[in-house]
Gaussian input, Z-matrix of N, CA and C with variables (Angstrom, degrees):
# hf/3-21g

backbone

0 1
 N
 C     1     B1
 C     2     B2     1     A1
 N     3     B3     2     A2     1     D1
 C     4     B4     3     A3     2     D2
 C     5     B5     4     A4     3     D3
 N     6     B6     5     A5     4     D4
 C     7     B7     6     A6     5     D5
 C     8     B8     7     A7     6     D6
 N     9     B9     8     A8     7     D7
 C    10    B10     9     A9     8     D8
 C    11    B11    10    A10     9     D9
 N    12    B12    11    A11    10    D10
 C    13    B13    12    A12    11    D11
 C    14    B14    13    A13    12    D12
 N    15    B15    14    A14    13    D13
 C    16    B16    15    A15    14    D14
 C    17    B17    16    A16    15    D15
 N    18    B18    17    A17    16    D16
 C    19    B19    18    A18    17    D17
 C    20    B20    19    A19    18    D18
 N    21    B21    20    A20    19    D19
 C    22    B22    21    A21    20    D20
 C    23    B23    22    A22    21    D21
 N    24    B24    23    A23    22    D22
 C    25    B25    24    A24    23    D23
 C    26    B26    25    A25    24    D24
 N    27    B27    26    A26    25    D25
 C    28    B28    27    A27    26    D26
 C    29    B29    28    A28    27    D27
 N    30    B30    29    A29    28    D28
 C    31    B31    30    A30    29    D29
 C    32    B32    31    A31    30    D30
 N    33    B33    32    A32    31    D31
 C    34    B34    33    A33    32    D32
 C    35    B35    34    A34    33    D33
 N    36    B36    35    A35    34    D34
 C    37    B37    36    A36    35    D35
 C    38    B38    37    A37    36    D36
 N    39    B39    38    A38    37    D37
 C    40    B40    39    A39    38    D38
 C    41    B41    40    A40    39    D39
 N    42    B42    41    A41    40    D40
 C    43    B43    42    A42    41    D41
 C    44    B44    43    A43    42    D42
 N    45    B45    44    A44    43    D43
 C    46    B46    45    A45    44    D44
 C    47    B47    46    A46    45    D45
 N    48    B48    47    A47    46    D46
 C    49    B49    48    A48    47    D47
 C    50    B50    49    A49    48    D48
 N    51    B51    50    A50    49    D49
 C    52    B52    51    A51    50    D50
 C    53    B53    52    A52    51    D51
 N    54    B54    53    A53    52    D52
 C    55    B55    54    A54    53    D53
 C    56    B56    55    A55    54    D54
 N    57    B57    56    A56    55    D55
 C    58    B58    57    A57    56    D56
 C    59    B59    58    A58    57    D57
 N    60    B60    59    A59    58    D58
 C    61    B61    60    A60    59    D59
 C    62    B62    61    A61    60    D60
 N    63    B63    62    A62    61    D61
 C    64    B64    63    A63    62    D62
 C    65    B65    64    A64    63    D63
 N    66    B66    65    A65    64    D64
 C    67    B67    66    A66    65    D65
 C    68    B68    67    A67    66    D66
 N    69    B69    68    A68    67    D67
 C    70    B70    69    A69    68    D68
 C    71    B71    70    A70    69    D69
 N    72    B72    71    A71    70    D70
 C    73    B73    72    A72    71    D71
 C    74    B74    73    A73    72    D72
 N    75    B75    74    A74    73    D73
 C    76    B76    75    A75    74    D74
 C    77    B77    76    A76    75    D75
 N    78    B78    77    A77    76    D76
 C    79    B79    78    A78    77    D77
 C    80    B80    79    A79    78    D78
 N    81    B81    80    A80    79    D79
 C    82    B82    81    A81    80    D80
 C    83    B83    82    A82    81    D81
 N    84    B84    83    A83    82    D82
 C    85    B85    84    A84    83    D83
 C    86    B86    85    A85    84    D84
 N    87    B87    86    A86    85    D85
 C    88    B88    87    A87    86    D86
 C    89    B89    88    A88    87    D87
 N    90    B90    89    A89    88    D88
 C    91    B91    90    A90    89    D89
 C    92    B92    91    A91    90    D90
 N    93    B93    92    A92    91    D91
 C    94    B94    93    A93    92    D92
 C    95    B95    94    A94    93    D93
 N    96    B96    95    A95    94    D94
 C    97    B97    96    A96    95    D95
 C    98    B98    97    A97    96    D96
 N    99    B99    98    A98    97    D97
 C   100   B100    99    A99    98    D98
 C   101   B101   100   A100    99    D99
 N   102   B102   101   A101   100   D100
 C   103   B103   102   A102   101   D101
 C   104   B104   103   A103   102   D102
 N   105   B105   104   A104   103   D103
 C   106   B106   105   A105   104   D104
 C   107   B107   106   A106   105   D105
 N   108   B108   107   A107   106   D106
 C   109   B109   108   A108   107   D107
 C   110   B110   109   A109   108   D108
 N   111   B111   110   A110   109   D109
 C   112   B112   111   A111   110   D110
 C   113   B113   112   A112   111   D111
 N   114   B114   113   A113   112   D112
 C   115   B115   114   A114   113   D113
 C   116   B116   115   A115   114   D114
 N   117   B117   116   A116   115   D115
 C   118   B118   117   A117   116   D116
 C   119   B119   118   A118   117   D117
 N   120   B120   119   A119   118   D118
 C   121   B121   120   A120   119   D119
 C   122   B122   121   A121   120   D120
 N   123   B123   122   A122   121   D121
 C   124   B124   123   A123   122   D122
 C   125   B125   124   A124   123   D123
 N   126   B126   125   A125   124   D124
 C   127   B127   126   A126   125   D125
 C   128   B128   127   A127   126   D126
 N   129   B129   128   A128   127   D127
 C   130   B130   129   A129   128   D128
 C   131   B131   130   A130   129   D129
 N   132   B132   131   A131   130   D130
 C   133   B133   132   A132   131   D131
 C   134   B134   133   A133   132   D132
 N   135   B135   134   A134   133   D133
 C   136   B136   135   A135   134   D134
 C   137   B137   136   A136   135   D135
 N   138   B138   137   A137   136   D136
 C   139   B139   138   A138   137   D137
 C   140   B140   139   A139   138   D138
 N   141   B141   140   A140   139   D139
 C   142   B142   141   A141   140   D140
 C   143   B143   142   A142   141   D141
 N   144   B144   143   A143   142   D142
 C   145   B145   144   A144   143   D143
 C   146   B146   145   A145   144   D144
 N   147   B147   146   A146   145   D145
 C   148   B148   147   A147   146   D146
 C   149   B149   148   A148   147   D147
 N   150   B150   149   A149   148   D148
 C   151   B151   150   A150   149   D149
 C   152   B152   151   A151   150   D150
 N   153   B153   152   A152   151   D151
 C   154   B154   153   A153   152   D152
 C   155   B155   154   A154   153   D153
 N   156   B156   155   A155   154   D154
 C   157   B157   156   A156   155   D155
 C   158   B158   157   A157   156   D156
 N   159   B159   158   A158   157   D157
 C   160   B160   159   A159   158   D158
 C   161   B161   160   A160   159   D159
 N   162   B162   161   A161   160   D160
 C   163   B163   162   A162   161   D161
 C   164   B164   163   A163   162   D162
 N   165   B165   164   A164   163   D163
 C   166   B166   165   A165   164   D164
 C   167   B167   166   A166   165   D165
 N   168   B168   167   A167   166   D166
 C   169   B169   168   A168   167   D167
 C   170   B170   169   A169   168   D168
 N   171   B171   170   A170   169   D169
 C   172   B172   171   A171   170   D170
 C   173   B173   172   A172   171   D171
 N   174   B174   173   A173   172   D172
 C   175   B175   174   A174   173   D173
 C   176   B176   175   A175   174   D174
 N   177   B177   176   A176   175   D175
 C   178   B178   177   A177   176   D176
 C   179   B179   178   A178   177   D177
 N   180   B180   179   A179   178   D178
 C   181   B181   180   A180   179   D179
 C   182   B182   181   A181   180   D180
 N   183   B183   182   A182   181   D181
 C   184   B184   183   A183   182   D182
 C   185   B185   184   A184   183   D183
 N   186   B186   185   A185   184   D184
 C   187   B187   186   A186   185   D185
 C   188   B188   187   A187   186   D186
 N   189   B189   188   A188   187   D187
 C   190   B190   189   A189   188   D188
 C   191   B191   190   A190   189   D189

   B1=1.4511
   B2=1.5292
   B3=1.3210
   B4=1.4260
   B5=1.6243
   B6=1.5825
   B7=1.3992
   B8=1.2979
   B9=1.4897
   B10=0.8038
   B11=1.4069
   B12=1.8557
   B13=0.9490
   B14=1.7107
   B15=1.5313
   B16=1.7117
   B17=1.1736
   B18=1.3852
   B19=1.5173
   B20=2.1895
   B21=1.1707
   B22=0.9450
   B23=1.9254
   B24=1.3504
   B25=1.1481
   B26=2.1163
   B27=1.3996
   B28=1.7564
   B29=1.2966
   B30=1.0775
   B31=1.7056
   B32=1.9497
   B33=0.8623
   B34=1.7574
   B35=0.7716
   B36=1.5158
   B37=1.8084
   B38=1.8149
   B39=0.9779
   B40=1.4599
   B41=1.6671
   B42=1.4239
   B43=1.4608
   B44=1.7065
   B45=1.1910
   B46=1.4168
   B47=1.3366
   B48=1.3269
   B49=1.6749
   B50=1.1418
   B51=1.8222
   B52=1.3453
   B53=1.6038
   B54=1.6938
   B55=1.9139
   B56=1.4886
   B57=1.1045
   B58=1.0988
   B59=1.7029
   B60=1.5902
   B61=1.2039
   B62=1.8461
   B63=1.4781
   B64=1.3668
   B65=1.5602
   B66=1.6544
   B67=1.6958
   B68=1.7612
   B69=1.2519
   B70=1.2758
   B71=1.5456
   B72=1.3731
   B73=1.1483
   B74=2.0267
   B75=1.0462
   B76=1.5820
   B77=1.0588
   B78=1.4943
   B79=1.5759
   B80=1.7346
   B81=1.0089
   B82=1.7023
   B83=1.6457
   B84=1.3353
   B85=1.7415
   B86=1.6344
   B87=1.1141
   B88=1.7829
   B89=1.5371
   B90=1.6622
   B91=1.7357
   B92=1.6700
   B93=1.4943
   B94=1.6102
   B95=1.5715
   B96=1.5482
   B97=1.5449
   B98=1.6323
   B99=1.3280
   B100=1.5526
   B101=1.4014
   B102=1.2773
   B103=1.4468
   B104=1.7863
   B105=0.7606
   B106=1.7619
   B107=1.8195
   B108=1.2157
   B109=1.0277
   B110=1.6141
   B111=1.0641
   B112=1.7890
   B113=1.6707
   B114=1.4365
   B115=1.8652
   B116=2.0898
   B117=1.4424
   B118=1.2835
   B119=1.6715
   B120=1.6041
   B121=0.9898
   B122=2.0844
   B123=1.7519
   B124=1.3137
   B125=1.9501
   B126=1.2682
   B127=1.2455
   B128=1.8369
   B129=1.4831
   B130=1.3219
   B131=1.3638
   B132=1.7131
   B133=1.9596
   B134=1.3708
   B135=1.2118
   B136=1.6743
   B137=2.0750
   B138=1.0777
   B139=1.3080
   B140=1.4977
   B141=1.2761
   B142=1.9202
   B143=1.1423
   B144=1.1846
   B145=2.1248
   B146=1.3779
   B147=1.3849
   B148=1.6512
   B149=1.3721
   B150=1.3171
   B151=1.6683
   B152=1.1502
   B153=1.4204
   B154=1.4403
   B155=1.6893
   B156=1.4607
   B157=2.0135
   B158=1.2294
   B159=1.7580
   B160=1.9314
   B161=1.3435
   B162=0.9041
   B163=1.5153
   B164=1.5169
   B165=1.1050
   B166=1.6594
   B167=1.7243
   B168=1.6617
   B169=1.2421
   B170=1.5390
   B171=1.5955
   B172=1.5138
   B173=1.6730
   B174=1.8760
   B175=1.4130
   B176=1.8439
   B177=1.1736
   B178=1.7024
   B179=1.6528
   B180=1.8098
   B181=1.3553
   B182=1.2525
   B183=1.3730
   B184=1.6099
   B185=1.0446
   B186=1.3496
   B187=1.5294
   B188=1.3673
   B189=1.1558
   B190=1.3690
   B191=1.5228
   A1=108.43
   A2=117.29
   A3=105.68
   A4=113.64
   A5=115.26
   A6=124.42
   A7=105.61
   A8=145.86
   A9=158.80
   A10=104.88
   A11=146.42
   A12=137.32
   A13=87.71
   A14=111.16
   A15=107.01
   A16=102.95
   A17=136.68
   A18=132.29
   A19=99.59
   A20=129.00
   A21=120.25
   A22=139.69
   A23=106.92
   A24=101.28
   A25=76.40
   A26=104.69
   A27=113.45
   A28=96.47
   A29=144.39
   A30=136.29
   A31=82.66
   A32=139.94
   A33=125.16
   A34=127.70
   A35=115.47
   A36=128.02
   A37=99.56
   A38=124.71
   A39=151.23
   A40=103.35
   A41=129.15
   A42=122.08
   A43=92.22
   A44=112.36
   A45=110.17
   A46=124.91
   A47=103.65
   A48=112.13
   A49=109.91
   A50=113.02
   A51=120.06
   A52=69.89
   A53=105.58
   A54=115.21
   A55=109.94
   A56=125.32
   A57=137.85
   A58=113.13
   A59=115.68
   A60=96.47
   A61=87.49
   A62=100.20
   A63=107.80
   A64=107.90
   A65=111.66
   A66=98.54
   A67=115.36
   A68=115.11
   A69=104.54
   A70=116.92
   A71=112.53
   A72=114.30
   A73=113.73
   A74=106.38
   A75=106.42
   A76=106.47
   A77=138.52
   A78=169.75
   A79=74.97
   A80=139.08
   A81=129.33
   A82=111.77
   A83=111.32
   A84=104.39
   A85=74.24
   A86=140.55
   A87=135.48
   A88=99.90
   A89=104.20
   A90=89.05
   A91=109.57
   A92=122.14
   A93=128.12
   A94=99.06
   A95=120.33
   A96=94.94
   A97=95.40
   A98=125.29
   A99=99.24
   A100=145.83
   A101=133.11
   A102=122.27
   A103=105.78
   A104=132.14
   A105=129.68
   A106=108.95
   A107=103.55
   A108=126.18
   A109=102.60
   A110=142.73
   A111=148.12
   A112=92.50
   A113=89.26
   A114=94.92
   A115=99.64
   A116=113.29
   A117=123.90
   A118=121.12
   A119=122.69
   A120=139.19
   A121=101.95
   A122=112.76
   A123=118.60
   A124=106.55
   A125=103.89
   A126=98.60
   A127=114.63
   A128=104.71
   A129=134.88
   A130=134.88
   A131=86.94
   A132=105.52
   A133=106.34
   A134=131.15
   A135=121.15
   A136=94.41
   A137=118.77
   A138=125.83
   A139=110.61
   A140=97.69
   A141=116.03
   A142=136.87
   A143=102.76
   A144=93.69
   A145=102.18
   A146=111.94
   A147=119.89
   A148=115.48
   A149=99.48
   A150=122.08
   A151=99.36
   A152=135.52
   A153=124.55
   A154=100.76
   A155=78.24
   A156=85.40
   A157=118.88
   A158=87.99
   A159=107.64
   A160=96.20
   A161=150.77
   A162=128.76
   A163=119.35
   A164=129.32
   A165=137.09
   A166=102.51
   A167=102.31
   A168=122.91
   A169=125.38
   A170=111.08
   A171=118.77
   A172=102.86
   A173=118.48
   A174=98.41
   A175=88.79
   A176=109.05
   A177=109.92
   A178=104.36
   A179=99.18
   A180=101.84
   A181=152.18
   A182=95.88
   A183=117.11
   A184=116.32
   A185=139.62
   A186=137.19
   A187=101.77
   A188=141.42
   A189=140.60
   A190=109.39
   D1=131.03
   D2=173.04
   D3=-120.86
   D4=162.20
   D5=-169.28
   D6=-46.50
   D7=-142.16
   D8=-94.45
   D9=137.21
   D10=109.15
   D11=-143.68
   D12=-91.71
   D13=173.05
   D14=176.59
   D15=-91.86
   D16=-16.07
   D17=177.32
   D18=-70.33
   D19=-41.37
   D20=146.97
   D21=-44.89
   D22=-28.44
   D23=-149.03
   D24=-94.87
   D25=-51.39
   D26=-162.96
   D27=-30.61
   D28=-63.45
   D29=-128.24
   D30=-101.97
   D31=-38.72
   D32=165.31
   D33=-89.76
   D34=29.78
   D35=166.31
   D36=-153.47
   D37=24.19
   D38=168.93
   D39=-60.15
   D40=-25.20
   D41=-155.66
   D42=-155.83
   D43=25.60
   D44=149.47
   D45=-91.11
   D46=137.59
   D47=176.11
   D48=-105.13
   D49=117.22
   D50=-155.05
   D51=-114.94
   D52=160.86
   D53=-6.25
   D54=-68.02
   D55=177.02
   D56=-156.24
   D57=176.16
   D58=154.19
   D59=-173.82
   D60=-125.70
   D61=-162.04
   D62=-148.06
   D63=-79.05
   D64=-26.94
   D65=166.49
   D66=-70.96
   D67=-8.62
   D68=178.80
   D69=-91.70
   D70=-20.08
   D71=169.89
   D72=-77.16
   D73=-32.92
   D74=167.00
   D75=-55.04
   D76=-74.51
   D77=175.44
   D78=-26.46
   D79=-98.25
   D80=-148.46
   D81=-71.93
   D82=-17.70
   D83=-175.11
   D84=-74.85
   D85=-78.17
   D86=-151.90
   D87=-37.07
   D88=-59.79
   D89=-157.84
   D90=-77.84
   D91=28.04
   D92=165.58
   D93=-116.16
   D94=6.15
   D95=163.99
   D96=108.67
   D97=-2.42
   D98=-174.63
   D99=-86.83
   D100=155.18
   D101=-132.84
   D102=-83.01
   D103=-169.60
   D104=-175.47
   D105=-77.60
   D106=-34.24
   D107=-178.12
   D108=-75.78
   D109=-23.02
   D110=-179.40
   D111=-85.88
   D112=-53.55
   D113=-149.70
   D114=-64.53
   D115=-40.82
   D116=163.47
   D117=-33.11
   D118=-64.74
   D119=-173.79
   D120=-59.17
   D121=-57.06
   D122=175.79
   D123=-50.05
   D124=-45.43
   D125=-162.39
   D126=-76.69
   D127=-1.45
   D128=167.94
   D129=-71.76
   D130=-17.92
   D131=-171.14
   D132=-64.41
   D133=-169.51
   D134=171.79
   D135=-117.26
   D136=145.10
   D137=167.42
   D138=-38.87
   D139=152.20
   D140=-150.74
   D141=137.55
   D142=136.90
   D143=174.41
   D144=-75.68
   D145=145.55
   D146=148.27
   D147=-123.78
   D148=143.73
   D149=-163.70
   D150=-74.26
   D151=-51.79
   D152=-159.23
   D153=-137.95
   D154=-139.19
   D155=-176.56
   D156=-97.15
   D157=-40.43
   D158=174.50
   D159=-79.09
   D160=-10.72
   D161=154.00
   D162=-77.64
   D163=5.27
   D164=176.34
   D165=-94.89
   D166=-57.20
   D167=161.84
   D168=-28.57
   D169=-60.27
   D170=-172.15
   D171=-79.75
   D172=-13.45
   D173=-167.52
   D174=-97.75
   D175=-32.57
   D176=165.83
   D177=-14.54
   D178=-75.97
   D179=-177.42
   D180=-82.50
   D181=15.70
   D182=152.26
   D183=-95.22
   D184=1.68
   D185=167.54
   D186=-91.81
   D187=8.20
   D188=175.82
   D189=-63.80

């Protein structure tokens, strides 16, 4: 399985207000349009707040 590039991920996580946890990050990649394949990987994260973007990013790539 591979990540999800960040030029993909920025513009459907562009209008999250971190921290934030992982249904809210699903909840805003959908309502910017994101593809099954984005929304899959978010809905993959493990429960938690994340502070920023690179923290969505770095747990992305431990779910690999």
């Amino acid at each position: 399985m591979h990540v999800p590039e960040e030029d993909r991920l920025r513009p459907v996580l562009s209008d999250v207000d971190y921290p934030c946890g992982r249904a809210e990050l699903v909840h805003q990649a959908a309502a910017h349009g994101a593809d099954d394949d984005i929304l899959g990987h978010l809905a993959g994260l493990p429960e938690g707040d994340y502070t920023c973007f690179e923290a969505v990013t770095g747990a992305l790539a431990e779910t690999v």
